[in-house]
N, CA, C and O atoms as a CHARMM CRD file, in Angstrom:
* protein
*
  300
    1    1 UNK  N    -58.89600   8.19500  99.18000 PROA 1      0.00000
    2    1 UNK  CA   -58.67100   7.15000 100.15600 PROA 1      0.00000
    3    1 UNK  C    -59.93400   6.30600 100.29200 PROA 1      0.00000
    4    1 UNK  O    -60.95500   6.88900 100.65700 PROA 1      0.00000
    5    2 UNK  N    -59.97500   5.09100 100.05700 PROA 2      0.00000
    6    2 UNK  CA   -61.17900   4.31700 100.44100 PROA 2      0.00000
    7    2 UNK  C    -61.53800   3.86900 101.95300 PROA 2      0.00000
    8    2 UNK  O    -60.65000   3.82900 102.80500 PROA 2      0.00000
    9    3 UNK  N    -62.85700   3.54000 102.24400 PROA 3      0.00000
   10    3 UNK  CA   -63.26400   3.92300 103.56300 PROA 3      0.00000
   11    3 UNK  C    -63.67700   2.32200 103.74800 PROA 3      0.00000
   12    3 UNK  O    -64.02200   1.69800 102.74500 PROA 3      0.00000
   13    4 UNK  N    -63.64600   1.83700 104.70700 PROA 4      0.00000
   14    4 UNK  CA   -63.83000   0.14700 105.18200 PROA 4      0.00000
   15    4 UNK  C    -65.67200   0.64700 105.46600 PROA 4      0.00000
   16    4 UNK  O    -66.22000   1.68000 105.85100 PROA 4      0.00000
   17    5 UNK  N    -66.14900  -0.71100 105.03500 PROA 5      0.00000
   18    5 UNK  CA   -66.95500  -0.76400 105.32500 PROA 5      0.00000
   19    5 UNK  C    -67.23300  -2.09300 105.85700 PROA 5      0.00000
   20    5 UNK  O    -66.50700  -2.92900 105.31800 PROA 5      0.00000
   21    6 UNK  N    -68.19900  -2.68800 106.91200 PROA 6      0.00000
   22    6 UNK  CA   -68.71400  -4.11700 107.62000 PROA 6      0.00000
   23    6 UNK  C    -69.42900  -4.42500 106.35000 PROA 6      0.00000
   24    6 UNK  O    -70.05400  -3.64700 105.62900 PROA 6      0.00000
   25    7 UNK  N    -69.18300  -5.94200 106.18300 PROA 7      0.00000
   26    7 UNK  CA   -69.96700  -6.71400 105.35800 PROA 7      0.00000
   27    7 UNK  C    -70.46800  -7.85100 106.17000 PROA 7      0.00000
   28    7 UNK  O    -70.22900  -7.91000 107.37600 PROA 7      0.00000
   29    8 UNK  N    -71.18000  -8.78800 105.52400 PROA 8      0.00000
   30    8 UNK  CA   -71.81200 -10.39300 106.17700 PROA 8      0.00000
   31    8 UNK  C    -71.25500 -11.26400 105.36100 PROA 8      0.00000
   32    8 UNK  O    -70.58900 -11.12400 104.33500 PROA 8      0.00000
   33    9 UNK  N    -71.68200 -12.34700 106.06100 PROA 9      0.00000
   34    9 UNK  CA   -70.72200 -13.57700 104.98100 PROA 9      0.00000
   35    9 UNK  C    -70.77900 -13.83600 103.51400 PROA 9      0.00000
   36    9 UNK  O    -70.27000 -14.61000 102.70300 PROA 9      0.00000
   37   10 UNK  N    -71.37100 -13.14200 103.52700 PROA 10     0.00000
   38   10 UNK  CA   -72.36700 -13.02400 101.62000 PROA 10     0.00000
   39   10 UNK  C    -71.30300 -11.85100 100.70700 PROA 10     0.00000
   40   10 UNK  O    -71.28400 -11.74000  99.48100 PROA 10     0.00000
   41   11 UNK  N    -70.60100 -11.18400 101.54000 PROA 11     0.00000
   42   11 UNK  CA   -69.85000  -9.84300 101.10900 PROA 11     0.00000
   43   11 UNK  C    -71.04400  -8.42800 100.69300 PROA 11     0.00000
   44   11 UNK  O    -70.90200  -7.50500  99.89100 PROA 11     0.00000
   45   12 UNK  N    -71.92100  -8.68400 101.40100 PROA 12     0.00000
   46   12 UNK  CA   -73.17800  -7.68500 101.56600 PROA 12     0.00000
   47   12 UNK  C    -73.13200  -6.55300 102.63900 PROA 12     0.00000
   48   12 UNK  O    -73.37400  -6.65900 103.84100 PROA 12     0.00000
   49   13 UNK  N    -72.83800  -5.66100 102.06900 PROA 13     0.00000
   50   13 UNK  CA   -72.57800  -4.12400 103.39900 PROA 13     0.00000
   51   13 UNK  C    -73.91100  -4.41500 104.09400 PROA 13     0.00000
   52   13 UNK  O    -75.02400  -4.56900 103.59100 PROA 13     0.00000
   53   14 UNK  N    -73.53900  -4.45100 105.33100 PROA 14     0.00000
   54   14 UNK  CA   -74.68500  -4.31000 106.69700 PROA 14     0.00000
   55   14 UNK  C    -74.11400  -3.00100 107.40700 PROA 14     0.00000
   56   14 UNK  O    -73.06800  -2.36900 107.55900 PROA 14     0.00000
   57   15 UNK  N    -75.54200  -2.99700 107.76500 PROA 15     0.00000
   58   15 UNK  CA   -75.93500  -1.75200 108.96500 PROA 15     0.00000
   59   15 UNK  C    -76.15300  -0.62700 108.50100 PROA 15     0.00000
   60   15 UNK  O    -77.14900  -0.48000 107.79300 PROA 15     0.00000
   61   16 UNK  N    -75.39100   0.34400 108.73600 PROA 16     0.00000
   62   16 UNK  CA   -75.60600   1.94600 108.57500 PROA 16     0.00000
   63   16 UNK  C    -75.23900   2.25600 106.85500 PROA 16     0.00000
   64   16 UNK  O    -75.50100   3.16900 106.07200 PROA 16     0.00000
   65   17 UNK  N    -74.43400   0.85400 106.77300 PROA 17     0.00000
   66   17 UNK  CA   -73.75500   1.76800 105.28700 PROA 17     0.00000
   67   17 UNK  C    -73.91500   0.81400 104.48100 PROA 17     0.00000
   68   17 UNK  O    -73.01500   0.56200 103.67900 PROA 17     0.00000
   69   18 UNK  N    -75.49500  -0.19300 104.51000 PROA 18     0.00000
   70   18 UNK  CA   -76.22800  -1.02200 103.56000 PROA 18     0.00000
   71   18 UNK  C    -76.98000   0.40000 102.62900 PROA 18     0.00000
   72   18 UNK  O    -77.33500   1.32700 103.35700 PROA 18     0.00000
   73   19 UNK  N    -77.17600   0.55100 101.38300 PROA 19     0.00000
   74   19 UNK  CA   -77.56400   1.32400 100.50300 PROA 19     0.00000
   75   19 UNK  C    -78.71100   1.79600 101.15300 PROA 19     0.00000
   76   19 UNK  O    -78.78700   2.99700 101.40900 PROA 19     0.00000
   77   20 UNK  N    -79.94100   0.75100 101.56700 PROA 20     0.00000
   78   20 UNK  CA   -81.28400   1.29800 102.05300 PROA 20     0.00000
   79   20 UNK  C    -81.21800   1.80600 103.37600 PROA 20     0.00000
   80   20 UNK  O    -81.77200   2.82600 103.78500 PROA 20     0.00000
   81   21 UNK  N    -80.56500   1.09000 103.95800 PROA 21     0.00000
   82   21 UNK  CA   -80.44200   1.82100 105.80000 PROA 21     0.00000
   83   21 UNK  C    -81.08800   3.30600 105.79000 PROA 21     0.00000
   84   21 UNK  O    -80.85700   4.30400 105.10600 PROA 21     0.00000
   85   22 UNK  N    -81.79500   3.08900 106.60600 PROA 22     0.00000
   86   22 UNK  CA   -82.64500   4.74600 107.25500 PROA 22     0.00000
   87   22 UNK  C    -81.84900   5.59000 108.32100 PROA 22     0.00000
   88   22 UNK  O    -81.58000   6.78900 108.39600 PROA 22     0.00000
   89   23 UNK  N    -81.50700   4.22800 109.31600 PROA 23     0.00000
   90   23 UNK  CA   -81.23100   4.56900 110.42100 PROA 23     0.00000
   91   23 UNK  C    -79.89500   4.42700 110.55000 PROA 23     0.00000
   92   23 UNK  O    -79.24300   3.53300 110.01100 PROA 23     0.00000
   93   24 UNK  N    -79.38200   5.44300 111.37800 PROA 24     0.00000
   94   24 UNK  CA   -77.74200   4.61000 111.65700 PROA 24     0.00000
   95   24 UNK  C    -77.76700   3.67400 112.58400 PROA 24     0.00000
   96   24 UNK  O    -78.75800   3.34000 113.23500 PROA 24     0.00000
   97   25 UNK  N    -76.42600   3.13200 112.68100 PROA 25     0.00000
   98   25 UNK  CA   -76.15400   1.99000 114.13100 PROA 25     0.00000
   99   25 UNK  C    -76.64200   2.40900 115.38100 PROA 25     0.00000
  100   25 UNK  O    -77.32400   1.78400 116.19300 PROA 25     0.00000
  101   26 UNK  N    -76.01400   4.03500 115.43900 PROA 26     0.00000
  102   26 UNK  CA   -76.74400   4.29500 116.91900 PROA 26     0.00000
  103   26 UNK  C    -78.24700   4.87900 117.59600 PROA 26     0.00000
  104   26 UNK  O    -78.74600   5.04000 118.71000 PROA 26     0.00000
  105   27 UNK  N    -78.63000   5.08900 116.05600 PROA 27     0.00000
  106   27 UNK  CA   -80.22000   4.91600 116.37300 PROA 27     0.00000
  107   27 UNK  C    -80.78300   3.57900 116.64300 PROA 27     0.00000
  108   27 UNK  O    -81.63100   3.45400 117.52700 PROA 27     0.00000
  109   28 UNK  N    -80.38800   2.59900 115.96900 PROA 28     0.00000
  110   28 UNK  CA   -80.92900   1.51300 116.25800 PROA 28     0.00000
  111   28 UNK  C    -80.72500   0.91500 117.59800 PROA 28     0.00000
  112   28 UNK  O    -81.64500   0.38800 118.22200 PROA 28     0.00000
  113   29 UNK  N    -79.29300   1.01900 118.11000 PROA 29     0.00000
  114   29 UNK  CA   -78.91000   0.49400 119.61600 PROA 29     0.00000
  115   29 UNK  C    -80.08500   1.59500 120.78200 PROA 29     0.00000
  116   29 UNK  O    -80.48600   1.15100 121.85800 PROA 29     0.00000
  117   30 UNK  N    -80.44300   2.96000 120.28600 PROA 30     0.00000
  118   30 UNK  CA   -81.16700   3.65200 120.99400 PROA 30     0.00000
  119   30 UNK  C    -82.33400   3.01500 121.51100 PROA 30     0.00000
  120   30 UNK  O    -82.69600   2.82700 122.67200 PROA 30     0.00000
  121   31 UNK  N    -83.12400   2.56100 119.83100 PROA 31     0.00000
  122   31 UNK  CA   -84.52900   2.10500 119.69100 PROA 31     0.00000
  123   31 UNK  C    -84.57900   0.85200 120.28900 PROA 31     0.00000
  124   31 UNK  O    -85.73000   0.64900 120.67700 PROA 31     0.00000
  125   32 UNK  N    -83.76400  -0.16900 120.55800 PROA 32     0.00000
  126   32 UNK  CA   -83.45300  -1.21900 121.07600 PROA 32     0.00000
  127   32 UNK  C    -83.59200  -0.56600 123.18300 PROA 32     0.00000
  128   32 UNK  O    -84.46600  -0.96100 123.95500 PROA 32     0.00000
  129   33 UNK  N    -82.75300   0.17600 123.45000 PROA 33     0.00000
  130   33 UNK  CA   -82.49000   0.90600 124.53700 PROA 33     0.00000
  131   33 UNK  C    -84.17600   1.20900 124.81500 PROA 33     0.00000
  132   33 UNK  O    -84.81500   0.22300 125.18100 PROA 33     0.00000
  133   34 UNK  N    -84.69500   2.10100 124.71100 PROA 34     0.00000
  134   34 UNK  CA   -86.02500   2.92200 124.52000 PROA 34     0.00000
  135   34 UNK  C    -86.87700   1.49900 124.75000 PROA 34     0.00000
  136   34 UNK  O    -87.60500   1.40400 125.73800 PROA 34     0.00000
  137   35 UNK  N    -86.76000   0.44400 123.83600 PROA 35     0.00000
  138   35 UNK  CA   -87.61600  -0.41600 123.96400 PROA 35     0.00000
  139   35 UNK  C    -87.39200  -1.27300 125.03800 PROA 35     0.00000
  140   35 UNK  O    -88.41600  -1.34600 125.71700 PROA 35     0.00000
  141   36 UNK  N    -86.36100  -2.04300 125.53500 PROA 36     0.00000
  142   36 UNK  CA   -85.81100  -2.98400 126.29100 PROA 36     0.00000
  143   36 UNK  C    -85.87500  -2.37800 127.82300 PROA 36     0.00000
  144   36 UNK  O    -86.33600  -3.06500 128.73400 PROA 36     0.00000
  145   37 UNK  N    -85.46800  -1.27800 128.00500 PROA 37     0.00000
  146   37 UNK  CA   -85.23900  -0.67400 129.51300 PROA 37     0.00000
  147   37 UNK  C    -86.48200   0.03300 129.55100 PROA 37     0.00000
  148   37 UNK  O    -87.31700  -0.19900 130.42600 PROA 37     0.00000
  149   38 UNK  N    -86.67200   0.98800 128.54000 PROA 38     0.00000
  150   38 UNK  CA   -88.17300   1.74300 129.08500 PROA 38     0.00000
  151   38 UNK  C    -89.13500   1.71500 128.95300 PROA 38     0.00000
  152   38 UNK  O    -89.93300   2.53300 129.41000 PROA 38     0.00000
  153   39 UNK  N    -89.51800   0.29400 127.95100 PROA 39     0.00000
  154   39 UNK  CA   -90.71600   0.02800 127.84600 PROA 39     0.00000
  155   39 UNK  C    -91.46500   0.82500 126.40200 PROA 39     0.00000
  156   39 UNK  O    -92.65800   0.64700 126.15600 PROA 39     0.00000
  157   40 UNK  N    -90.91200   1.37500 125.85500 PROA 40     0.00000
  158   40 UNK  CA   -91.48700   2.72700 125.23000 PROA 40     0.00000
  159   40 UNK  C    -92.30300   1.43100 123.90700 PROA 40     0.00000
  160   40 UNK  O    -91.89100   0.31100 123.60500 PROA 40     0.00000
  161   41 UNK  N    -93.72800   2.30200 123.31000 PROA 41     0.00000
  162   41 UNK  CA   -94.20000   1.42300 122.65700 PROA 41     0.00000
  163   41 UNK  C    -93.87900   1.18100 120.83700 PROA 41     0.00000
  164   41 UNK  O    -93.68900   2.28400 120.32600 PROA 41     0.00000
  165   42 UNK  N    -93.80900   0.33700 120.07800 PROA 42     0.00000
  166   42 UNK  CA   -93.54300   0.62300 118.83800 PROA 42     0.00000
  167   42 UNK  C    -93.81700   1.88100 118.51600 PROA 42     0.00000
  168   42 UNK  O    -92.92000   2.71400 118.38800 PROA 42     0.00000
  169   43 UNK  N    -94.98900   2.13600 118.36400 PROA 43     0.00000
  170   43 UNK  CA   -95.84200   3.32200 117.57200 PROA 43     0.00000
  171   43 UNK  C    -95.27800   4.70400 118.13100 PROA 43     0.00000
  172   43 UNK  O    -95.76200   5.63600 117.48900 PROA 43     0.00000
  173   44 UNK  N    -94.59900   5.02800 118.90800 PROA 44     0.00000
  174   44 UNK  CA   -93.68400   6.27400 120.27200 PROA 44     0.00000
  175   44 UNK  C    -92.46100   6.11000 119.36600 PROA 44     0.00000
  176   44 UNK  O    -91.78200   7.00500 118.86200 PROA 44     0.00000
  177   45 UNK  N    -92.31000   4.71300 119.25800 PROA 45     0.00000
  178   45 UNK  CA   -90.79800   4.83600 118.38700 PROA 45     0.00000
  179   45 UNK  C    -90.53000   5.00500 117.07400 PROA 45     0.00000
  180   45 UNK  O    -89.51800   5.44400 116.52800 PROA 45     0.00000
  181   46 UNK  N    -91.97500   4.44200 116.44200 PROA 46     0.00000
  182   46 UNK  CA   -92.04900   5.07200 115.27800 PROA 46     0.00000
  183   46 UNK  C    -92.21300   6.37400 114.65200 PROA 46     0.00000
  184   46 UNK  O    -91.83600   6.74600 113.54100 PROA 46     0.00000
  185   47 UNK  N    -92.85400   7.01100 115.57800 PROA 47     0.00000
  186   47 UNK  CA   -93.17000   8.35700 115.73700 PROA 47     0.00000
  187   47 UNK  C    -91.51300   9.15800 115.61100 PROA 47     0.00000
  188   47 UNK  O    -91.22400   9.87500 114.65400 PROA 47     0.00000
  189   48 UNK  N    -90.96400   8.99000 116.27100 PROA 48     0.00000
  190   48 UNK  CA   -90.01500   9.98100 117.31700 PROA 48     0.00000
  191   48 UNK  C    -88.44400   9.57400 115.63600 PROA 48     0.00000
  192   48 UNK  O    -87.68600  10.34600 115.04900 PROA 48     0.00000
  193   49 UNK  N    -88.61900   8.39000 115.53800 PROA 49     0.00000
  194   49 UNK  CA   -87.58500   7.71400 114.47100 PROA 49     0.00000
  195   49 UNK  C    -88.21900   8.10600 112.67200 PROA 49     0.00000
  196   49 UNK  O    -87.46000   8.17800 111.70500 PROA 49     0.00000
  197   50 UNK  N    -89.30500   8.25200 112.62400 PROA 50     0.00000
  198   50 UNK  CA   -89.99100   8.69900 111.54600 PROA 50     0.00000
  199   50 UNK  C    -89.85200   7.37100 110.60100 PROA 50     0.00000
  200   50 UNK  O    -89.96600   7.64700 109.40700 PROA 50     0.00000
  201   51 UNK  N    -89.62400   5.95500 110.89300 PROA 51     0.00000
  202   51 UNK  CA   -89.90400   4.92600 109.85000 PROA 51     0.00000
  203   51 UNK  C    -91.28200   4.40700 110.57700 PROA 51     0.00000
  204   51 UNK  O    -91.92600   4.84200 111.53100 PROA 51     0.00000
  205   52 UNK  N    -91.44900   3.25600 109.67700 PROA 52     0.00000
  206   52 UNK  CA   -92.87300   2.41000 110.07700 PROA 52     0.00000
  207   52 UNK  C    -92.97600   1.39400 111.51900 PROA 52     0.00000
  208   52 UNK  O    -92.23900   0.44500 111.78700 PROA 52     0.00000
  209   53 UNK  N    -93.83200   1.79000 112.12000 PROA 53     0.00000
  210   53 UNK  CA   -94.01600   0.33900 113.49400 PROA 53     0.00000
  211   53 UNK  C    -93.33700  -0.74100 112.80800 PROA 53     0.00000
  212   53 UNK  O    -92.22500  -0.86100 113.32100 PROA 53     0.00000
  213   54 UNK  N    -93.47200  -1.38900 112.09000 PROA 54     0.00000
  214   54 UNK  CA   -93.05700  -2.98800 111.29000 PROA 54     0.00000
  215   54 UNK  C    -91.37300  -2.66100 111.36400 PROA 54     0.00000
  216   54 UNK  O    -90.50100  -3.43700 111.75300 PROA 54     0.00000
  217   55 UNK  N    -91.23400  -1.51000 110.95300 PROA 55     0.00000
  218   55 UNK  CA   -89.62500  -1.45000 111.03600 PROA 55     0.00000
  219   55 UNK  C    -88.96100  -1.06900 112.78300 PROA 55     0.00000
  220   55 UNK  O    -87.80800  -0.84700 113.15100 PROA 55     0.00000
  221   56 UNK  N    -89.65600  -1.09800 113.19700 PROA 56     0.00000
  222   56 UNK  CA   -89.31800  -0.69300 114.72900 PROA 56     0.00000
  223   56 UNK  C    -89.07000  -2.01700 115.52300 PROA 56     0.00000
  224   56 UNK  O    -88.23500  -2.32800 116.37300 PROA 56     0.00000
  225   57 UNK  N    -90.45100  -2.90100 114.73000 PROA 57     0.00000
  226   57 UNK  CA   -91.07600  -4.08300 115.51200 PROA 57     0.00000
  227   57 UNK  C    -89.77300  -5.53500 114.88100 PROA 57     0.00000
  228   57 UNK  O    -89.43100  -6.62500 115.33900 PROA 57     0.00000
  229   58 UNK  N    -89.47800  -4.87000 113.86200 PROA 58     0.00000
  230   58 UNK  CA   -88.48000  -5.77800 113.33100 PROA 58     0.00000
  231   58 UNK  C    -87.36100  -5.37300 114.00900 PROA 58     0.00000
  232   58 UNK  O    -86.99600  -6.25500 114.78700 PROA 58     0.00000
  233   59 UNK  N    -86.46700  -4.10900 114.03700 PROA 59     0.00000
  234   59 UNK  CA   -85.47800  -4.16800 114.98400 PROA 59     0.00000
  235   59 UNK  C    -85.79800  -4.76800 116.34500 PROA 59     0.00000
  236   59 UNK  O    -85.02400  -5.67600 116.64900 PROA 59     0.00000
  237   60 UNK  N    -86.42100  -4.58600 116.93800 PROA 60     0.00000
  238   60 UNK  CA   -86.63600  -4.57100 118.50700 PROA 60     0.00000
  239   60 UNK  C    -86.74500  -6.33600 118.64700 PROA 60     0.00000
  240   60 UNK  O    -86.68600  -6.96400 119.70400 PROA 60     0.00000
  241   61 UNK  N    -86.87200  -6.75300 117.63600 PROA 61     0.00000
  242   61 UNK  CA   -87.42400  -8.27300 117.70500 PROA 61     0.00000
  243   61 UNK  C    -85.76300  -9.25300 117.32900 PROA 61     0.00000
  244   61 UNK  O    -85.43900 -10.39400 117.65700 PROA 61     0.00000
  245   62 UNK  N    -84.98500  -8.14600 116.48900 PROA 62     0.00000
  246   62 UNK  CA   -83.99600  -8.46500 116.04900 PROA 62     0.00000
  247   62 UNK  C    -83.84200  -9.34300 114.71300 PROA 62     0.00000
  248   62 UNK  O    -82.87900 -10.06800 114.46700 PROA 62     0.00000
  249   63 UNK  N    -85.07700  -9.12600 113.81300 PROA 63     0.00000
  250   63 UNK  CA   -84.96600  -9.89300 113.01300 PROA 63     0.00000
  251   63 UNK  C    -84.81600  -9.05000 111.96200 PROA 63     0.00000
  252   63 UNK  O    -84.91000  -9.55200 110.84200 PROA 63     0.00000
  253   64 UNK  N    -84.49300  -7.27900 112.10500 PROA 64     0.00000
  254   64 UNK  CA   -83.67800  -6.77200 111.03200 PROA 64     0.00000
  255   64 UNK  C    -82.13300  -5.68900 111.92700 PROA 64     0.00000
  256   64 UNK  O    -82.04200  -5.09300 113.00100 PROA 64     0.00000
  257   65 UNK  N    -81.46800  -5.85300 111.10500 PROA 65     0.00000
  258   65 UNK  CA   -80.26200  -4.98000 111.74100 PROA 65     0.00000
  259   65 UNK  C    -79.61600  -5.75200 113.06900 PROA 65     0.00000
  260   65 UNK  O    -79.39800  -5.25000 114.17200 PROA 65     0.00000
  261   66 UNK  N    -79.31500  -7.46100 112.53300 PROA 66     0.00000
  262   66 UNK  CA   -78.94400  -7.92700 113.88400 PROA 66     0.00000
  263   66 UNK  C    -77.72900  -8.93500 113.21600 PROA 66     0.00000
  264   66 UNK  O    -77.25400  -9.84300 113.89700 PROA 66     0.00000
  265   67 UNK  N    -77.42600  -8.76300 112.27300 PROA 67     0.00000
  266   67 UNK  CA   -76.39700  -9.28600 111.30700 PROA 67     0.00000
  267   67 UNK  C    -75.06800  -9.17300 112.11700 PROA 67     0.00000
  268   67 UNK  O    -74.89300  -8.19400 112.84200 PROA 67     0.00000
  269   68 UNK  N    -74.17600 -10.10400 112.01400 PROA 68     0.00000
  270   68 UNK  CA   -72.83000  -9.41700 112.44300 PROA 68     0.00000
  271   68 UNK  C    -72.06000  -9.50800 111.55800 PROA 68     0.00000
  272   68 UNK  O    -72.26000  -9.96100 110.43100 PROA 68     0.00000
  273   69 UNK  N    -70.90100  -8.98600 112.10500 PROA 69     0.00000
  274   69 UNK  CA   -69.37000  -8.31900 111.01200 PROA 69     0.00000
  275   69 UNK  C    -68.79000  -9.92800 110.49200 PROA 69     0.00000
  276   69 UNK  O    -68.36300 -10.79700 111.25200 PROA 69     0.00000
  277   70 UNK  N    -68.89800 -10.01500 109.17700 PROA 70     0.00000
  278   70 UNK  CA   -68.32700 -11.10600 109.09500 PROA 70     0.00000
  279   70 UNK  C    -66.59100 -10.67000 108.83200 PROA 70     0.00000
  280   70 UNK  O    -65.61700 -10.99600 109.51000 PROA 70     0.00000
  281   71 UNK  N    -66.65900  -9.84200 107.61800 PROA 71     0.00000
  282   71 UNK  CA   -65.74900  -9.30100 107.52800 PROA 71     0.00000
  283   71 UNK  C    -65.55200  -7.52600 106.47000 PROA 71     0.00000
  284   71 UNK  O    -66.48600  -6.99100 105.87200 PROA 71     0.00000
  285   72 UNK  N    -64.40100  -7.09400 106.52300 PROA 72     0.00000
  286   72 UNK  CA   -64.54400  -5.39200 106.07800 PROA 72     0.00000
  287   72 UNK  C    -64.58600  -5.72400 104.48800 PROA 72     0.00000
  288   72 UNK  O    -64.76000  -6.84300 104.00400 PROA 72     0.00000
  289   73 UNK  N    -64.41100  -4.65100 103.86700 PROA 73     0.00000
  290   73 UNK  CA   -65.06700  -3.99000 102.44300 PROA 73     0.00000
  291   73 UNK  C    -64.25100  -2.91000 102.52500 PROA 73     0.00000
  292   73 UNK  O    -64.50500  -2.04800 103.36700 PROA 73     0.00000
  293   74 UNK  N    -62.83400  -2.74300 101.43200 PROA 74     0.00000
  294   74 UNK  CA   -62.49700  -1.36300 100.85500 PROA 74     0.00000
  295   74 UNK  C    -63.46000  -0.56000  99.98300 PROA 74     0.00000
  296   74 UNK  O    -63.92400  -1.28900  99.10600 PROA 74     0.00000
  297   75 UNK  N    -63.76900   0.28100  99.94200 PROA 75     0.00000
  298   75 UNK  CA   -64.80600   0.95600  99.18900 PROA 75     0.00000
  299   75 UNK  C    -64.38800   2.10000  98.68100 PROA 75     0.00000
  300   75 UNK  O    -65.15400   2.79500  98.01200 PROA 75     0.00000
């Protein structure tokens, strides 16, 4: 049975089930959470998430993992 996957307008899998993704969706909405309400600092989140500050500093900034669903992907 093939499994849907989110793509972008490009027909490029985003998010959790892009090939490189580290993190899933709901780590990232966490690290977003952690950062936005509690203040918590890159380097705490990098720590605790085990990728790099730059990748923390890029979610939190939204200039990675902020793509939306353009449309699905049988896979």
């Amino acid at each position: 049975m093939k499994k849907q996957v989110p793509v972008n307008e490009k027909g490029y899998r985003i998010g959790q089930h892009h090939h490189n993704a580290v993190l899933t969706d709901p780590d990232v909405e966490l690290v977003r959470i952690l950062r936005e309400r509690d203040g918590k600092p890159y380097g705490w989140l990098a720590l605790k998430f085990e990728v790099p500050k730059s990748t923390i500093a890029a979610i939190c900034q939204y200039k990675r993992r902020a793509q939306t669903i353009a449309d699905w992907k049988a896979v």
